[in-house]
ZALODREN-351357 format. One record per residue (C-alpha): x, y, z. Coordinates in steps of 0.001 Angstrom, whole numbers, plus 500000, padded with zeros to 6 digits. Example, Ala and Ser with C-alpha at 12.3 -4.5 7.8 and 13.67 -1.06 7.14 Angstrom:
[atom [512300, 495500, 507800]]
[atom [513670, 498940, 507140]]
//
This chain:
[atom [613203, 148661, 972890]]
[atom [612437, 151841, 974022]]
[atom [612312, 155286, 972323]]
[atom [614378, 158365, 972928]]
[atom [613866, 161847, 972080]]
[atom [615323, 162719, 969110]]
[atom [615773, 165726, 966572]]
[atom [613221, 167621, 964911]]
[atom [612101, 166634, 961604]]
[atom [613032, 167854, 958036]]
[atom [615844, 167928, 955774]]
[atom [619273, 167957, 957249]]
[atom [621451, 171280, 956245]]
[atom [625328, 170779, 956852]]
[atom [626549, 173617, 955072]]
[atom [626131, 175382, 958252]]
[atom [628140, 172661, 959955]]
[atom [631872, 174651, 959151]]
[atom [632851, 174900, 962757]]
[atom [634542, 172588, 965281]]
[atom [632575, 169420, 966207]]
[atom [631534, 169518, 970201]]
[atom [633917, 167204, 972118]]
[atom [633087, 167286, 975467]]
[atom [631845, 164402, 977295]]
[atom [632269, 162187, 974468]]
[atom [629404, 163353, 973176]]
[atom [628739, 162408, 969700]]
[atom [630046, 165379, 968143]]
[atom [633726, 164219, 969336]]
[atom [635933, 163856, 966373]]
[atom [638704, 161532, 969176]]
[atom [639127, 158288, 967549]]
[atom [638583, 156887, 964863]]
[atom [636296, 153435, 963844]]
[atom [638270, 150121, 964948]]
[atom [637773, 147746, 961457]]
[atom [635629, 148423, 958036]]
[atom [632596, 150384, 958888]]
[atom [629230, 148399, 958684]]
[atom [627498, 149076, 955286]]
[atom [630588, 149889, 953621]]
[atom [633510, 148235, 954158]]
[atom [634373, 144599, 954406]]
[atom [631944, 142877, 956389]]
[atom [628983, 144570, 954506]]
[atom [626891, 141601, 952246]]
[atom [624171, 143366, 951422]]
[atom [623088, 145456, 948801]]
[atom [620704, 147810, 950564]]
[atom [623242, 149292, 953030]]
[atom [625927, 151760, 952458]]
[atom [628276, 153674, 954856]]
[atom [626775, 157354, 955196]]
[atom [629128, 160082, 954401]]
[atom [628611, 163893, 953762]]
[atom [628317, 163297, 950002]]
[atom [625806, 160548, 950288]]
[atom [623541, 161749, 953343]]
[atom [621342, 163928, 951529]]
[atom [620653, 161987, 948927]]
[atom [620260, 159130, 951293]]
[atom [617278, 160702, 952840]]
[atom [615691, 161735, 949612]]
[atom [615545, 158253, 948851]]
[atom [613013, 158036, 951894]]
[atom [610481, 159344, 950066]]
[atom [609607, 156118, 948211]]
[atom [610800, 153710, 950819]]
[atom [612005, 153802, 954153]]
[atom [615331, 154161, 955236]]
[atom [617127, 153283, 958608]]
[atom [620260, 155559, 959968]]
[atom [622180, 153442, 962316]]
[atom [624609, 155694, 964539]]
[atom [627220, 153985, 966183]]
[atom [631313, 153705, 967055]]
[atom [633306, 150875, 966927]]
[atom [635984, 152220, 969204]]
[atom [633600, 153828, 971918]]
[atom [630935, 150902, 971789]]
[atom [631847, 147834, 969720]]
[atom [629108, 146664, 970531]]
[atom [627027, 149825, 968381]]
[atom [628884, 148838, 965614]]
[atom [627684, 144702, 965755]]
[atom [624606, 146381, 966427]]
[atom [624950, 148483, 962942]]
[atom [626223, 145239, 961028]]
[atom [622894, 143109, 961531]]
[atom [621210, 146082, 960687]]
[atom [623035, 146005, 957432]]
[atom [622893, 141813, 957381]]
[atom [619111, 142442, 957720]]
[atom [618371, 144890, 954834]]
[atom [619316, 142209, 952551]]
[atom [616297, 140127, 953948]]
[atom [614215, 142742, 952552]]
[atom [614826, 143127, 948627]]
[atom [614389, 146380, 949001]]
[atom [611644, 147532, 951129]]
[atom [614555, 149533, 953468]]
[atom [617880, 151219, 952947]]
[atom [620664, 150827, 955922]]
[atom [622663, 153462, 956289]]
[atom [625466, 153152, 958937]]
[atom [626940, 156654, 960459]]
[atom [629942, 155492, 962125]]
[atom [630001, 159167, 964403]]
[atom [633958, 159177, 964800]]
[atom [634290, 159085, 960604]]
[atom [631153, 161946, 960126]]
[atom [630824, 163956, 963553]]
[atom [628834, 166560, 961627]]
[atom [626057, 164303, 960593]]
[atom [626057, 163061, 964290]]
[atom [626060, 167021, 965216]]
[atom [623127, 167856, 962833]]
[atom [620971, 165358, 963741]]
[atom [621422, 165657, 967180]]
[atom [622022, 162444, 968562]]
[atom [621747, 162316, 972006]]
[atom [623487, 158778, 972413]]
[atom [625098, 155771, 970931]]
[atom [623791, 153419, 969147]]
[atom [620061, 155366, 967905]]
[atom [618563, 153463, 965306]]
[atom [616293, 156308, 962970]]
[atom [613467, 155798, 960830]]
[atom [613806, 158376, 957889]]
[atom [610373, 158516, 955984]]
[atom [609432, 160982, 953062]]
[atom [612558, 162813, 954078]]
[atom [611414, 163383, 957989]]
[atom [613632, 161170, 960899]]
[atom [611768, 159646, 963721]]
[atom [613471, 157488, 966600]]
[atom [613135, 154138, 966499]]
[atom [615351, 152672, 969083]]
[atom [618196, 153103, 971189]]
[atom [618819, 149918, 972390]]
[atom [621290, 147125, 971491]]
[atom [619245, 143895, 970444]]
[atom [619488, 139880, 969414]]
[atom [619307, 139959, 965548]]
[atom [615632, 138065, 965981]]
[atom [614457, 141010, 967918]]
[atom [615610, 143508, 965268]]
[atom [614106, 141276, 962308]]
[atom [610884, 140910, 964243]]
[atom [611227, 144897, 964969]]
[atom [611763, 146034, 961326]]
[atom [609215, 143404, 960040]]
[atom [606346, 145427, 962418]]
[atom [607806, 148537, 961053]]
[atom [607636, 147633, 957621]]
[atom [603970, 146419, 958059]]
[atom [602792, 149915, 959163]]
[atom [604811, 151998, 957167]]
[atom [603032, 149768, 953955]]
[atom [599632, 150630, 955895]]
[atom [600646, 154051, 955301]]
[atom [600581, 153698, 951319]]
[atom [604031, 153650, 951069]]
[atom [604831, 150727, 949550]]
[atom [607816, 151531, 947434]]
[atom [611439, 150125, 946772]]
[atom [614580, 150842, 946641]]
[atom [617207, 150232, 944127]]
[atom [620167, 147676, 944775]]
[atom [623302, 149643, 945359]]
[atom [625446, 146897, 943938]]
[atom [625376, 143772, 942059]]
[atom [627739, 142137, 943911]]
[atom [630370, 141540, 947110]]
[atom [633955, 140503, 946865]]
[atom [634870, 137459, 948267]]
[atom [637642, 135858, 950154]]
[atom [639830, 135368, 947284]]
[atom [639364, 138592, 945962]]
[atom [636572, 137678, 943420]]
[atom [633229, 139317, 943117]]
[atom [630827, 136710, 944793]]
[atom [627219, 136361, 943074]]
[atom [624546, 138218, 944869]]
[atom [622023, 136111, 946294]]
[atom [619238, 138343, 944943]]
[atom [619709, 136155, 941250]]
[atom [620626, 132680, 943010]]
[atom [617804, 130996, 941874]]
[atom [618043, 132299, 938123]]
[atom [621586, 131596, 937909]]
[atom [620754, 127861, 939117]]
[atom [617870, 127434, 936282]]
[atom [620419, 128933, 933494]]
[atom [623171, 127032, 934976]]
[atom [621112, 123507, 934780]]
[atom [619568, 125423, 930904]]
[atom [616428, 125800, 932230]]
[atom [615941, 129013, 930108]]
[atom [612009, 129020, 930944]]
[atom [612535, 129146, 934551]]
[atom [615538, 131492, 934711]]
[atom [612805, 133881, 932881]]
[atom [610453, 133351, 935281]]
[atom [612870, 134307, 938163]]
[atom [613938, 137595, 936798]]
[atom [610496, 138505, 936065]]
[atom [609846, 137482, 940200]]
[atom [612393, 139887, 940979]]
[atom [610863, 142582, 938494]]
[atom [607492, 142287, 939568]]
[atom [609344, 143073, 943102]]
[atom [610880, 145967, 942457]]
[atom [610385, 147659, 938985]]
[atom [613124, 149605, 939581]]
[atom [615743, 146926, 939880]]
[atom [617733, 147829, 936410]]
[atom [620473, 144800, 937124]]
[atom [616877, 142394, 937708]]
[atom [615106, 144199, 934487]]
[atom [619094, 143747, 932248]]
[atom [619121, 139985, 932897]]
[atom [614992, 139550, 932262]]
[atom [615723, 140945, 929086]]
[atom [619013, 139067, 928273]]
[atom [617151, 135773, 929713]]
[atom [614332, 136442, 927262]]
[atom [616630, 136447, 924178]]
[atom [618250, 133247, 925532]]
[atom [614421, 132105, 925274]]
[atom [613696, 133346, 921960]]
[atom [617029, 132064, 920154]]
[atom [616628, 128594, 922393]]
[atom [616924, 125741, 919278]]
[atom [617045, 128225, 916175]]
[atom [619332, 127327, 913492]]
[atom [621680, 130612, 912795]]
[atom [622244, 129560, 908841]]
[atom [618750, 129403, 908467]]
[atom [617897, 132460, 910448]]
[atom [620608, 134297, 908344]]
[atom [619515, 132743, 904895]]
[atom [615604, 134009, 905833]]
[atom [616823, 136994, 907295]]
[atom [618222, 137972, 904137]]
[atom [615722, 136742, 901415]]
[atom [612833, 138856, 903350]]
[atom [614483, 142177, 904659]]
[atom [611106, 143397, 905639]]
[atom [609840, 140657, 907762]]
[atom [609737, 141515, 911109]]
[atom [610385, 138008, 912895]]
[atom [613129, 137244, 911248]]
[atom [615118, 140399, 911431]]
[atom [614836, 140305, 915143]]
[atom [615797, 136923, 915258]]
[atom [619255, 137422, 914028]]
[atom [619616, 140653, 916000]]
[atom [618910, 138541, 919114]]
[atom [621649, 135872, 917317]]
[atom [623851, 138507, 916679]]
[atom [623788, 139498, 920414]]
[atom [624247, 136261, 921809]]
[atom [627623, 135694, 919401]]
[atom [628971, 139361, 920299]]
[atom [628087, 141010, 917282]]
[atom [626558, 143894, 919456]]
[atom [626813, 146828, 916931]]
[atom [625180, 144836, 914401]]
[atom [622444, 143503, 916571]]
[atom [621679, 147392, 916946]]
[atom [622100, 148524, 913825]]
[atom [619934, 145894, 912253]]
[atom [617001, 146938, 914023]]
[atom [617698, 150909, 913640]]
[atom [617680, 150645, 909952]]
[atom [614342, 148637, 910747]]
[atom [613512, 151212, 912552]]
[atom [613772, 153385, 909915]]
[atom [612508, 151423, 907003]]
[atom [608724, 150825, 909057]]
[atom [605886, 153102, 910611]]
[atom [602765, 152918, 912896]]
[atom [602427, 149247, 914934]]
[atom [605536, 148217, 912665]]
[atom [607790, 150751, 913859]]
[atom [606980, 150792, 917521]]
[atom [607456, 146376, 917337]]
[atom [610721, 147277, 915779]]
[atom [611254, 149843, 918306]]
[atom [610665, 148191, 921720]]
[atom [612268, 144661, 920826]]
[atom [615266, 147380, 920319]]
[atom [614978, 149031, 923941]]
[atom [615311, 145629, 925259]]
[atom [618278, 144420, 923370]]
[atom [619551, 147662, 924743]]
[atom [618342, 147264, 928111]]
[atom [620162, 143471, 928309]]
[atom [623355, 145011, 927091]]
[atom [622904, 148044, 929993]]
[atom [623532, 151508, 929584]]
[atom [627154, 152156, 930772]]
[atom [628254, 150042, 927452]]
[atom [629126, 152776, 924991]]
[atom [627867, 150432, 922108]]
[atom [624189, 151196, 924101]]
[atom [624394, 154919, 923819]]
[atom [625654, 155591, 920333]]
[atom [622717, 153023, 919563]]
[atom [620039, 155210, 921383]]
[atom [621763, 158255, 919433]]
[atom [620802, 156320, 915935]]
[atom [617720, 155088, 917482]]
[atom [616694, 158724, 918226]]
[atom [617300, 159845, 914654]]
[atom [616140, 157556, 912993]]
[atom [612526, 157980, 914927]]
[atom [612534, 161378, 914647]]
//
C-alpha cells in the first residue's frame, strides 16, 4: 500500500467552506452524482457498531473522538469508483473486529464535497488515520480484506506503543435485520447464550469481559449490572424476602434484596424509592452501601428511562 501526500494536520474548519465545491476534473470537490446504494457505515449494509457515515454535523466531533482512540476516514464514491465504496464497507466490516480500538468513518465525497474540499483529498479512495485530532495518510490503495485486517492490526500495534491505548464507545446496540427486526449485536453473543441456557454466573462474567474492555461501554456496564441482580435474586424466595424486609426496615441486606426483586417484577419506582428513603434514613459506610447498590439499579435500568432521572433527582436530595 503506498502513501500519498495528504493535508496538513489540525482541526478541520468548514465554516469557511460557504462557496461552490470545485468541479473540474472530477476532482473530489465535484458535487455531480450522487452515491449508487446505502453509504458504507451508515446505511444498510453497515453491521458494525464502530462505523458511522460522516456528515457535516458529525465530522468534528468525529475527530475529537481521536483523541482517545484512533479513528479511520475512508473517502470514497460509489458512482465514480464502486469499487472505493467495497473498499469503505470492509473498512466498516473490520471495525467491528476491533471492540473498539478504531472508529470508521465513511465520507462518501458526492454526499459531503466540503469535507472532501477541506481535507484536501487528492484522490479516491484515501484511507486517513486521525489521531489526537491530527490526519495522517494511510493508504490510497484498494486492498483484499486480509490485507486491510493485517494493515490496521500493525497500525493498531504502534499507535498502542504510543500510549494510546483507549476506546471508543459503541455507536449502537444493534442492526436491523432482514425482516425488519433489530438483530442482536454480536458484541453480547456469548452473554446472551449463558442467560439464555440460565447460566447467570457466566453471563456475569461476560459482561464484566466486555467492561474490563472498554470501561466506557454504558450498554456492556447496563447489562453487568442487570446480570448481577439476576445473580443476587438467583433462588430467593420473594414472600420471605418481603416478610424480612419488613420486620427489619433498617437492615441493609434485606432492603436491597427486595429492591433488586422489585426490579426484576417491574416495580421500578419502588425499587428506587426503597433505597432513597434508605438513603436517607443511614450515614457514613451505611449510606454510601445504600448509595452505590442504588447507582447500579439505576445504571441496569439506563439513563434515557425517565423513572432513572426523577430517581437521581430524589437520590440527590436526599444526600444532600
Amino acid at each position: 500500500m503506498t502513501q500519498q501526500p495528504f493535508s496538513r494536520p489540525g482541526a478541520i474548519d468548514l465554516s469557511s467552506l460557504s462557496g461552490p465545491p470545485r468541479t473540474a476534473g472530477g476532482a473530489p470537490g465535484s458535487a455531480a452524482g450522487g452515491a449508487a446504494g446505502g453509504a458504507p457505515g451508515g446505511g444498510a449494509g453497515s453491521v458494525s457498531s464502530y462505523a458511522l457515515a460522516i456528515d457535516e454535523q458529525n465530522f468534528q466531533q468525529v475527530l475529537e473522538s481521536s483523541m482517545n482512540a484512533p479513528v479511520l476516514l475512508v473517502f470514497f464514491s460509489a458512482s465514480r469508483m464502486p469499487q472505493s465504496a467495497d473498499l469503505a464497507q470492509d473498512l466498516v466490516t473490520l471495525s467491528g473486529e476491533f471492540d473498539g480500538r478504531l472508529l470508521v468513518g465513511t465520507v462518501d465525497i458526492d454526499a459531503v464535497p466540503q469535507i472532501a474540499q477541506a481535507m484536501q483529498i487528492p484522490s479516491i479512495p484515501l484511507v486517513a488515520l486521525v489521531l489526537q485530532g491530527r490526519p495522517m495518510p494511510l493508504f490510497q490503495d484498494v486492498a483484499p480484506i486480509e490485507e486491510l485486517r493485517a494493515a490496521l492490526t500493525q497500525v493498531l500495534q504502534q499507535v498502542a506503543a504510543q500510549g494510546v491505548a483507549g476506546r471508543h464507545q459503541p455507536l449502537r446496540a444493534a442492526t436491523p435485520g432482514e425482516d425488519g427486526e433489530e438483530a442482536s449485536d454480536p458484541r453480547f453473543a456469548a452473554a446472551d447464550d449463558a442467560l439464555e441456557a440460565g447460566d447467570i454466573d457466566r453471563a456475569v462474567a461476560e459482561y464484566q469481559r466486555l467492561v474490563d474492555a472498554n470501561p466506557a461501554d454504558a450498554e456492556a456496564a447496563a447489562g453487568l449490572s442487570m446480570a448481577k441482580v439476576l445473580q443476587r435474586t438467583q433462588g430467593v424466595d420473594l414472600q420471605a424476602a418481603r416478610a424480612a424486609a419488613a420486620e427489619r426496615p433498617d437492615d441493609i441486606d434485606a432492603q436491597t434484596m427486595v429492591a433488586d426483586l422489585d426490579l426484576l417484577g417491574g416495580h421500578v419506582d419502588d425499587a428506587f424509592g426503597r433505597l432513597v428513603e434508605l438513603v436517607r434514613r443511614t450515614s457514613g459506610a451505611d449510606r454510601d452501601r445504600v448509595r452505590n447498590h442504588l447507582l447500579d439499579l439505576l445504571n441496569a435500568v439506563g439513563n434515557d428511562d425517565p423513572r432513572v432521572l426523577r430517581a437521581r433527582q430524589n437520590l440527590a436530595s436526599a444526600l444532600f
